[in-house]
N, C-alpha and C positions, 0 to 999 in steps of 0.2 A: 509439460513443465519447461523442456528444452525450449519451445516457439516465446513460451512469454520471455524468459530469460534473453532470446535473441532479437528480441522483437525492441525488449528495454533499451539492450547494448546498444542497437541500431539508433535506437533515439537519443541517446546519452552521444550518440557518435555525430548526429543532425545540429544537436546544438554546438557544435565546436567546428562545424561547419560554414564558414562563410559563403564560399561561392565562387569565388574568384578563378579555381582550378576549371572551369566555363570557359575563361576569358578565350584561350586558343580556339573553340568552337564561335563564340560571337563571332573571334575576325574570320575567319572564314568563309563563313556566312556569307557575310560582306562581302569580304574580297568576289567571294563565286559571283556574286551580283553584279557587281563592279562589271567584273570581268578582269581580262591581261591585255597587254601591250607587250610588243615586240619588235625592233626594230633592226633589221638587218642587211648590211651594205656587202656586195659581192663585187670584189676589185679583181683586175688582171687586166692581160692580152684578150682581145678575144681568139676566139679558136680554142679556150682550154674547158671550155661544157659548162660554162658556169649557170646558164637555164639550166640546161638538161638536171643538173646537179641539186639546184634548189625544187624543180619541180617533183624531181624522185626523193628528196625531202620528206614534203611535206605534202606529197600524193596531191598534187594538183598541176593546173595549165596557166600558171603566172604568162605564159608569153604567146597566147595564143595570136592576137593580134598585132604582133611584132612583124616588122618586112625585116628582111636578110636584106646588108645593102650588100651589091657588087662591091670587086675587088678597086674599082679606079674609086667609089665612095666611101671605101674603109678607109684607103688612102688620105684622102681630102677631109676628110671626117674631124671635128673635134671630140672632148670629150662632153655627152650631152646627157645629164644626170636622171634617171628615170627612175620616177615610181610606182609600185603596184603593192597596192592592200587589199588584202583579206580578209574576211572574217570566218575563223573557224571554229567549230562547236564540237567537244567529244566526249560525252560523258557528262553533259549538262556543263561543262568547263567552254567559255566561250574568250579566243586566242582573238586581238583586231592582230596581226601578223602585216607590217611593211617590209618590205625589198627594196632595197635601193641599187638599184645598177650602174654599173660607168661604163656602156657601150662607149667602141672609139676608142679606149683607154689605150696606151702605143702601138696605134696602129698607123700612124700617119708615118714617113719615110722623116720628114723633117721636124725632131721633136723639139727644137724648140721651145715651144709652150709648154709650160709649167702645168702637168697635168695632175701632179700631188696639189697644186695650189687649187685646182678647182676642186677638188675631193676635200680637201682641207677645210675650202668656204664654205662648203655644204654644213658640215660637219659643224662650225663653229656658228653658223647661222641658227640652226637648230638649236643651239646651245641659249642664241641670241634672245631664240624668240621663247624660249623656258623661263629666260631670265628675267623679261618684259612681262612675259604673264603673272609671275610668283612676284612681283614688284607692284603688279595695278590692284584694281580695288576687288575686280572680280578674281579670286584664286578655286572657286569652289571647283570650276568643270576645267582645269588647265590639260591640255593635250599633251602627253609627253613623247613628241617627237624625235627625242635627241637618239640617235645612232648606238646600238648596246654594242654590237661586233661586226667586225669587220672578216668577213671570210677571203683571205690575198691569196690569190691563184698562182702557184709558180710552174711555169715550163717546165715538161718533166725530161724537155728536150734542150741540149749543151751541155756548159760542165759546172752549171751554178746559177744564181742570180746574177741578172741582168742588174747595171747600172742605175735602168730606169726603176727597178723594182727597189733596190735599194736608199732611191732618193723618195720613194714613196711613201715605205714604212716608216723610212726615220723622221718626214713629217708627219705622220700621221699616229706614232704608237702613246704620242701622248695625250693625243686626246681621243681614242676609242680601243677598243680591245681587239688585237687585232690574232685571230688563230688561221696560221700558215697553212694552206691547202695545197699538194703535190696532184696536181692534174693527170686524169688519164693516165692511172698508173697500167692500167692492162699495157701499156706501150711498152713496160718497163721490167726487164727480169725481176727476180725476187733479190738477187745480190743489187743488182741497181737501185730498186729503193731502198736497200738497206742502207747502201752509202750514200744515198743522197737525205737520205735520214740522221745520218751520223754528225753532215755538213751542219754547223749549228751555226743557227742565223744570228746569236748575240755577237756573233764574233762583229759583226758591223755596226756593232754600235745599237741595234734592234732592240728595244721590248716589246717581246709580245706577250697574250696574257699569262701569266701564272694563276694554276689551278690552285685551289686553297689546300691546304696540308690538314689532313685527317686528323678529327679527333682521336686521343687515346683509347677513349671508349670504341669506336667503331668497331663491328667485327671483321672478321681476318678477311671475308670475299670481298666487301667494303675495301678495304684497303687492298687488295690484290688490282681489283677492276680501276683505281683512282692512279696505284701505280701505271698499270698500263696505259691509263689516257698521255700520262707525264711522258712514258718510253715513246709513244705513237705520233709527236709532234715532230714534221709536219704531217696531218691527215693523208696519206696515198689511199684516195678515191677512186670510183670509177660511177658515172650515170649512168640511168636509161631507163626510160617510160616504156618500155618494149615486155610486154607479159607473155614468158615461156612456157611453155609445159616438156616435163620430162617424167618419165613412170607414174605418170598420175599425181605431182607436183608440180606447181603452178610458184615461178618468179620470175623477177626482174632479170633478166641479164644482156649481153651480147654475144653473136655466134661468129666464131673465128673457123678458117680452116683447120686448125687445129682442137679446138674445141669448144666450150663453151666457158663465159664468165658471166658468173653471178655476183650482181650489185652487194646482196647484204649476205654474202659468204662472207667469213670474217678471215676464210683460207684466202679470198682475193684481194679483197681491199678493207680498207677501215672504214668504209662508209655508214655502219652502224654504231663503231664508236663516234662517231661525228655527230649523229642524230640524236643517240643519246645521249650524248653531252649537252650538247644544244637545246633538246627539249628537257631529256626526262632528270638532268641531274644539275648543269651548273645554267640555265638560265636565267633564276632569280639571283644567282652569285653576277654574271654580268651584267645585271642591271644596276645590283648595286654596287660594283665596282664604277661603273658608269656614273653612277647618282655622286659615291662618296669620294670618287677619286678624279677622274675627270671632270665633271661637269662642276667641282669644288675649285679646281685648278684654274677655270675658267671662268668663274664666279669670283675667284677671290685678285682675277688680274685685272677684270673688267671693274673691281669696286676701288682699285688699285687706282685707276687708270683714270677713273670720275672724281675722286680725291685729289688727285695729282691735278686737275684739271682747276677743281676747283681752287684750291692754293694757288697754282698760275693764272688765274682769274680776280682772284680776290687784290694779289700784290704788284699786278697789272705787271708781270715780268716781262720779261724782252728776252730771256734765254734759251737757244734752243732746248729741243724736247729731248726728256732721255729716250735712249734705247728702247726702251718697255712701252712709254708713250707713243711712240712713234708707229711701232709696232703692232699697236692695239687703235690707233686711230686708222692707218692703215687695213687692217681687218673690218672694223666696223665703217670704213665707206665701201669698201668692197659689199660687206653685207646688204647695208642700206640700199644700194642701186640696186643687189640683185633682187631685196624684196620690194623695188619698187617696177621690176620688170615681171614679177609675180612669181617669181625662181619660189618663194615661200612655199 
């Protein structure tokens, strides 16, 4: 008697049912099919491991085909943009994962040149050619190239940020998300990174990215772990592809005379909060931080800039160009030549 009773209820419950409570599973679906895009720029000096660092990432050999130049060619060296993509698969989830590197980045004795400028063009290039695609006829299969985070290596050697560094970010934090990495912290006591932790980079004018603030709902470890990413900015890391063994445990670390350190010890470095932030918790939040905030910013100065054009076109003006014109014509010849040298 109870089965047909429940059996009614169930169907009394089928017609009031539409369906749509689905819809989360369709896109999914999807998206797994699709697949993910990733795109990630590693800035600094060199000398502070930023291969080593992305390769113990993401458990792979991004540089295996790299030369090490000598010291008289770091010297002479410009900055020379490189890229290397991946594609990664894990659990039927398939990652296309880019790196974009700035070997050379101040390394030269005479800095001069404006090396946030060529980081910059990179950067708004991408932006450029997003902009060209979502504007032509074909939008179905558009690439999205454009740059989600920028990981900035700081010295964990002096008493702060370098000049150079600080001319860098503050071109660059408006148009990518830029999360501050404290190199080579095994270099560094435990009170040393504390107070170089302390040192807060907005004091210069910086934005870098802000983590999003927890819902209400979230429970308490949720919010214990989101607080910590907030406290742990800049990331004090440490790399290494070097597989240890100790008591019958097998990891990552380096061996010092005094003892050993372990990469994803959280007693040594933060280099597992950095991964998992990156992978397993805000990278859909940087992309579309990316999508809604930059690449809008950038979209909405270039449409700026083509209106403004057309008006000084139309009424055959003779005045010079604003600030914003000027500045955005400037960008886009810069652009244009490099994608006619195939920088694209």
């Amino acid at each position: 008697m109870n089965n047909n009773n429940d059996k009614t209820e169930n169907q009394d419950q089928d017609k009031e049912y539409v369906g749509f409570a689905t819809l989360p599973n369709q896109v999914h679906r999807k998206t797994v099919k699709k697949g993910f895009t990733f795109t990630l720029m590693v800035a600094g000096e060199s000398g502070l491991g930023k291969s080593t660092l992305i390769n113990s990432l993401f458990l792979t050999d991004l540089y295996k085909d790299r030369k090490v130049p000598n010291a008289e060619e770091r010297i002479n060296q410009t900055v020379d943009i490189v890229k290397h993509t991946i594609s990664i698969e894990e659990k039927g989830i398939k990652l296309r994962l880019s790196i974009i590197d700035t070997p050379g980045f101040g390394d030269a004795i005479d800095n001069t040149e404006r090396y946030d400028t060529q980081i910059e063009d990179y950067i708004d290039q991408q932006f450029e050619q997003y902009f060209r695609d979502e504007s032509g006829l074909n939008r179905r299969n558009i690439q999205d190239n454009r740059v989600h985070c920028c990981l900035y290596f700081i010295s964990p050697f002096g008493h702060g940020l370098r000049p150079l560094d600080v001319e860098c970010m503050r071109a660059l934090h408006e148009k990518v998300n830029i999360v501050p990495i404290l190199a080579k912290a095994d270099s560094l006591t435990e009170a040393e990174v504390c107070r170089k932790k302390m040192k807060d980079i907005r004091q210069f004018g910086i934005n870098i990215y802000q983590f999003p603030e927890c819902d209400s709902d979230e429970d308490e470890d949720f919010q214990r772990q989101d607080q910590l990413l907030k406290d742990s900015i800049p990331f004090a890391v440490i790399g290494s592809n070097v597989q240890m063994e100790s008591k019958g445990r097998k990891f990552r670390g380096r061996v010092y005379p005094w003892g050993v350190v372990e990469v994803e010890n959280p007693a040594h470095s933060d280099f597992l909060l950095l991964r998992n932030m990156l992978v397993r918790t805000h990278m859909q939040d940087l992309k579309d931080v990316t999508r809604e905030t930059h690449y809008e910013n950038y979209r909405k100065e270039r449409l700026i800039f083509e209106k403004d054009e057309e008006v000084h076109l139309s009424h055959s003006l003779t005045r010079p160009l604003t600030h914003l014109q000027q500045r955005m014509q400037e960008v886009l010849e810069r652009i244009q030549e490099q994608m006619q040298r195939g920088g694209c």
